[in-house]
N, C-alpha and C positions, 0 to 999 in steps of 0.2 A: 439342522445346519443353518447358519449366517447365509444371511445374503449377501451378495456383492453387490456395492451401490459404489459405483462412477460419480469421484465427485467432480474432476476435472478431468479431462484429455484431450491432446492436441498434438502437433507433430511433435512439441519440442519434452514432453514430458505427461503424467499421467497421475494421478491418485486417488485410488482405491480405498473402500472402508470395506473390512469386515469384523460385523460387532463392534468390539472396542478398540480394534488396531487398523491406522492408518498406514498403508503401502506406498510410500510412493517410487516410480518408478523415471529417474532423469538419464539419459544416454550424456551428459554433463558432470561427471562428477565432481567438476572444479564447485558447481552449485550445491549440491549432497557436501564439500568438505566444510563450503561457507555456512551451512544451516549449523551442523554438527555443533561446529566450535563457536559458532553465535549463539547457541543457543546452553552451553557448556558456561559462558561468559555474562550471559544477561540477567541484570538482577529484577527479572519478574518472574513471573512464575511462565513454564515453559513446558511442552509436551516432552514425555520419558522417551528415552530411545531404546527400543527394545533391542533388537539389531542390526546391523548391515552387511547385507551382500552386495556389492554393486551387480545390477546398478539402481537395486531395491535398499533403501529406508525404511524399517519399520517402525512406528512411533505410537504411542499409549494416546488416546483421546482424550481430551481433558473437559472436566466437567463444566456444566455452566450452560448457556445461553448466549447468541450475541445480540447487539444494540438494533441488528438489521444487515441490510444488505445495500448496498447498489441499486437502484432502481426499482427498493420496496419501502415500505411506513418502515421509522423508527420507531424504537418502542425501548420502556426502562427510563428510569427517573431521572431528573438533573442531577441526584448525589450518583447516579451510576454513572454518569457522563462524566462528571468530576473525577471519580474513582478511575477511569480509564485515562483521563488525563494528567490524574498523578502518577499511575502507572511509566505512564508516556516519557513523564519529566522524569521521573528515577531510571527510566532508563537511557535517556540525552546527558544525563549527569554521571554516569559508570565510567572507569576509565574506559579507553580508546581500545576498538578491535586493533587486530596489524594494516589492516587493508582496509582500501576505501569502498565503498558498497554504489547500490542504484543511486542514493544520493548525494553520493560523493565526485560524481562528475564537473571537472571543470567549466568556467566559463566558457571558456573558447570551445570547447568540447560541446558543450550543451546548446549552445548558439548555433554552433553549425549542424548538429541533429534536429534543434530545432528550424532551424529555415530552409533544411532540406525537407524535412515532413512536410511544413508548412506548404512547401510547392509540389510535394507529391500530390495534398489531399486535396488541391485544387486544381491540377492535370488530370489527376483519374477522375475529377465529378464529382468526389465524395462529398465534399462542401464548398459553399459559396464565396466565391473568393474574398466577400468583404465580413463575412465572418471571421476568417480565418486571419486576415489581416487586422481586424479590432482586438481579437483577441490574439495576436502577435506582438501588441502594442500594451497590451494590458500583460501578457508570459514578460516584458523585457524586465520587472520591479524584482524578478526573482535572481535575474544574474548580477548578484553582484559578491563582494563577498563575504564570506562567512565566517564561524569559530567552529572546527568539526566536533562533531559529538557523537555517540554511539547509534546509531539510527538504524531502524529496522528494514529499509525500504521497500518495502511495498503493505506498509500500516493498514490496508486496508480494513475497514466493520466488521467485514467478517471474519477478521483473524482474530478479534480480541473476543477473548470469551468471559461473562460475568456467572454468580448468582450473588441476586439480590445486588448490591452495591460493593461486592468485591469481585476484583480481577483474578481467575482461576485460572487462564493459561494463555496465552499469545504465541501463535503459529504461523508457520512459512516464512522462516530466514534465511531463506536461501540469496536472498537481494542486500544483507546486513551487512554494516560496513561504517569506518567512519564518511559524515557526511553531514548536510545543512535537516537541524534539529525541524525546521518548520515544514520542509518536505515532509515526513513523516508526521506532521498535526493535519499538514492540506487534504494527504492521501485519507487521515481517518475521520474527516470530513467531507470528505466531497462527496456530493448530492445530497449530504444533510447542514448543509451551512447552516440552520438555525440553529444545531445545537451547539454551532463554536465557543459561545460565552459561557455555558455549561463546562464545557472541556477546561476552558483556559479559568474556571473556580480551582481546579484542581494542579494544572499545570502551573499557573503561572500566567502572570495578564503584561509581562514585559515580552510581547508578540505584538509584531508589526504586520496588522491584519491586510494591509494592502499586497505583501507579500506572499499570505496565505492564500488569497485570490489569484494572484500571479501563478503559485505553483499550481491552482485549481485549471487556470490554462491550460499550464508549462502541459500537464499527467495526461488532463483529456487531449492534445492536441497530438501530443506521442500515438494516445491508445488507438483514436480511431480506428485507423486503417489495418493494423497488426490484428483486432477485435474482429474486426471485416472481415479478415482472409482466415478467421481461425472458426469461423462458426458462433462468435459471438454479435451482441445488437446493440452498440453504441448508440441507435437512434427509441433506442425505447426509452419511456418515458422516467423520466428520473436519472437518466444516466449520461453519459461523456457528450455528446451534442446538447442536451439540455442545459446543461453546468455552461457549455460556452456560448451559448446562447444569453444563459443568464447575465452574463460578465458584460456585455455590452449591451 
């Protein structure tokens, strides 16, 4: 019999592997409707939905490899990098979902989650208040506005899976939505910003990289604390305190 391997869980949601089928399990199902239909919509290639029970997703593994992770070595070639960034832009290019997604928040919106976090994460201790402020200053290049495009939000390394130099599958849409195309280049870069000018062979090099930095703020300045309280380490190395460290 399969083993059951815990890929993620926390209070708000859970996903389970056994063998080849991914479980996952959201008390959310507005999140389960958005993956569904974004993923029904998106023209890259995407994991099979086997079936659903709420408030269970069952979904086919899809083959491949990723580039890495969050706060490990990348690995895979600059045409794979490119391949994932044409992927990227074929999918910024698709018409429009209905709805706006994680990266489809307003300015105003986004301004005021940001400057609320900002003074959480220097109330609680978490970080130092003139980090937090340089890099508040550096998150401002990201609000301004944009032309929405089909965005995945929450792009992260480990969702996109390759062999060899082709894109096999991109998962977890549950954040998908219209929204700003360059959120979604930041998220599948951060922590590995050397490999940006790889990506953008693929995507496209009409990217206003000071932007890309901005959202590299905007992501880590959100995640720490949520990261904190959930059992995960913002402070290890390569990951959302390192990134804003970097920036200033």
């Amino acid at each position: 019999m399969d083993e059951v391997e815990v890929v993620v869980a926390h209070s708000e949601r859970a996903t389970l592997r056994v063998g080849d089928v991914f479980l996952k399990v959201d008390a959310d199902q507005a999140r389960i409707d958005v993956e569904v239909e974004a993923m029904s919509l998106a023209p890259v290639p995407t994991p099979e939905v086997l079936w659903r029970k709420p408030p269970v997703l069952a979904i086919a593994a899809v083959p491949g490899t990723t580039l890495g992770r969050l706060g490990g070595p990348a690995t895979g070639s600059p045409a794979a990098w490119a391949a994932a960034g044409a992927a990227i832009r074929k999918l910024h290019d698709a018409p429009l979902p209905r709805l706006p997604g994680r990266a489809g928040r307003s300015i105003g919106e986004l301004a005021a989650e940001l400057d609320a976090e900002c003074a959480l994460l220097v109330a609680n201790g978490l970080l130092p208040a003139g980090l937090v402020t340089r890099n508040r200053e550096v998150a401002e290049a990201a609000l301004r506005p944009w032309t929405p495009a089909f965005t995945h939000g929450d792009l992260q390394i480990a969702h996109v899976f390759l062999e060899g130099d082709q894109v096999t599958g991109i998962i977890d849409w549950s954040e998908a939505g219209r929204g700003d195309a360059l959120y979604d280049l930041a998220t599948f870069t951060l922590g590995h910003e050397a490999h940006i000018d790889d990506v953008l062979v693929g995507y496209g090099d009409d990217v206003d990289l000071e932007v890309i930095r901005a959202w590299w703020a905007v992501r880590s300045l959100l995640a720490v604390r949520w990261l904190t309280e959930h059992g995960f380490d913002p402070f290890l190395p390569g990951c959302e305190v390192e990134v804003l460290r970097s920036l200033v």
